[in-house]
C-alpha positions in Angstrom: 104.9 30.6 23.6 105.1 33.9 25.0 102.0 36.2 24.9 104.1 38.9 22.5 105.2 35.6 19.7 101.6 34.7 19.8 100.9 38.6 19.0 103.4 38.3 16.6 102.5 35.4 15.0 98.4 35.9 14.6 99.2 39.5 13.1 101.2 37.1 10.6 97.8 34.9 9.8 95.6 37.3 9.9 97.6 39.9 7.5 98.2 37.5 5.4 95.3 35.3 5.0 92.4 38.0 6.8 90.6 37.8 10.0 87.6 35.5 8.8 89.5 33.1 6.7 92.0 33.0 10.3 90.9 29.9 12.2 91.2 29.1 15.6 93.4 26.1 14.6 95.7 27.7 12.6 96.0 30.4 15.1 96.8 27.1 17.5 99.3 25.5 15.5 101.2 28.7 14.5 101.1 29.3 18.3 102.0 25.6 19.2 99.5 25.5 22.0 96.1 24.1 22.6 92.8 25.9 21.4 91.6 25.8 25.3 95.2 27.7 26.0 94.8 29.9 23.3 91.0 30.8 24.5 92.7 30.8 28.0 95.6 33.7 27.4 93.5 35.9 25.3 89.5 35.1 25.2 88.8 35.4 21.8 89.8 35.1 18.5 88.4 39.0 18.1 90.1 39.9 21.6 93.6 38.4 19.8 93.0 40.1 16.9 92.5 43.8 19.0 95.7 42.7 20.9 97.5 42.3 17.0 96.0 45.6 16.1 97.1 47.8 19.3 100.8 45.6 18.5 100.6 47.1 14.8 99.4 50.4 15.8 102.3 51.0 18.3 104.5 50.3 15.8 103.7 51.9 12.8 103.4 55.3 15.1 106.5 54.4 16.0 107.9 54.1 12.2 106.0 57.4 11.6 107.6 59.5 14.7 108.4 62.1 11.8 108.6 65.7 11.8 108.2 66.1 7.8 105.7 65.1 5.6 108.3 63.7 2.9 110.0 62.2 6.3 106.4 60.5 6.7 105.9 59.6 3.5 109.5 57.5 3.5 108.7 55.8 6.3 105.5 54.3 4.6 107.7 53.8 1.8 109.8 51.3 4.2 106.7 50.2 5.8 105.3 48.8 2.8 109.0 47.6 1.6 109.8 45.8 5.2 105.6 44.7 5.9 104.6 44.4 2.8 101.7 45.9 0.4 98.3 44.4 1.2 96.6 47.5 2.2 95.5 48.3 5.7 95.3 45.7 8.5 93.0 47.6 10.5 90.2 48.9 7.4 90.4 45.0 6.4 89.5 43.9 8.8 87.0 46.4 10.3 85.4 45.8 6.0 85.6 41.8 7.0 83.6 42.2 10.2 81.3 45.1 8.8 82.3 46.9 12.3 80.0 44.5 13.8 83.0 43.3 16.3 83.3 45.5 19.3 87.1 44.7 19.9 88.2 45.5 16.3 86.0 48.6 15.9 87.6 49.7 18.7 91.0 49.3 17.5 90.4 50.7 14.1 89.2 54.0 15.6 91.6 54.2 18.0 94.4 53.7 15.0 92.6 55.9 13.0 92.2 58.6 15.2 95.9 58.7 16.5 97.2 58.4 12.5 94.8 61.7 12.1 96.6 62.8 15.3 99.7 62.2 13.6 99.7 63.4 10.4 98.2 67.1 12.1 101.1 67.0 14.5 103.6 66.5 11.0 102.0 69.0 9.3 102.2 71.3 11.7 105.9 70.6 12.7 106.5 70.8 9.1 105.2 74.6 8.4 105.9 76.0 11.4 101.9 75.8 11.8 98.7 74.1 11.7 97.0 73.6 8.5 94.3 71.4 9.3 93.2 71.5 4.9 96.8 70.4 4.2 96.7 67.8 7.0 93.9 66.2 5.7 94.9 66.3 2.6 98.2 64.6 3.5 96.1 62.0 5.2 94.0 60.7 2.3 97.7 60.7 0.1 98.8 58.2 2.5 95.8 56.7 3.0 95.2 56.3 -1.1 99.0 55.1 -1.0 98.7 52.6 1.1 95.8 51.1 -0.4 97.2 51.2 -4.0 100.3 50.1 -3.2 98.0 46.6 -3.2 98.3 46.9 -6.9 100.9 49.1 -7.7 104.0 48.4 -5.1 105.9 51.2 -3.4 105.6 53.0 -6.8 102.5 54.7 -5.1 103.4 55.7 -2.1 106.4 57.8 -3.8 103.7 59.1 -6.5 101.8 60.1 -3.8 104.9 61.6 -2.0 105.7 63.7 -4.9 102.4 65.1 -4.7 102.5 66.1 -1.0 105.5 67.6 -1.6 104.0 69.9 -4.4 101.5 70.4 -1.2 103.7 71.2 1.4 105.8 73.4 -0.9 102.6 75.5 -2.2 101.3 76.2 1.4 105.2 77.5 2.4 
């Protein structure tokens, strides 16, 4: 099995079941290979589970290449549609390993940092300027959205999109 269906199918495990409750031999038989491969391509069940979260970080900054913050907030609505609604990968998983594992603290700042990044560079493209207040605003909406969505389904990310736009619109 290729290195990038491994990727794809540990992100699969581990999303669905969480990194601790992931063992090595269900990581093995989804990947059909031996543990002593598995160890062999990628090290460590924490290195494998950095390699998922850089995988899951390129592409949800891809889904969120936006230039509007109702743009952004539509694309988390498809996110959690198309990837489901069980909160954050990488704050799961950072909360499982209480930020004691190098190679997923590492990976969760680096996500979280860019996603800050992001939703600056949105804000800004959206205004005309930067509005760092509004941008961090925006931020804990998605954020909050993503997480309640646990519970609530794509309902709250478009609560939470209806209130940014209230945002956006009193800061024009």
């Amino acid at each position: 099995m290729p290195n990038d269906e491994l990727t794809i199918a540990a992100e699969r495990l581990f999303d669905t079941n969480g990194y601790s409750a992931t063992g090595m031999d269900s990581l093995t038989q989804a990947a059909g290979m031996s543990s002593r491969t598995l160890y062999k391509r990628v090290g460590s069940k924490a290195a494998l589970m950095g390699r998922v979260l850089a995988e899951r970080d390129r592409r949800f900054m891809e889904a969120i290449a936006v230039q509007s913050v109702d743009a952004l907030f539509s694309a988390v609505e498809h996110w959690v549609r198309t990837e489901g609604a069980r909160g954050c990968l990488f704050l799961r998983s950072l909360a499982e390993t209480g930020g004691n594992t190098p190679e997923i603290a590492a990976a969760v700042t680096a996500h979280k940092t860019a996603f800050r990044h992001r939703i600056h560079k949105i804000v800004a493209a959206d205004l005309g300027h930067e509005d760092p207040a509004l941008a961090e605003q925006i931020l804990i909406l998605a954020e909050g959205a993503t997480h309640a969505a646990v519970y609530r389904g794509v309902t709250a990310v478009s609560a939470a999109r209806s209130a940014a736009g209230l945002l956006v619109d009193a800061r024009r």
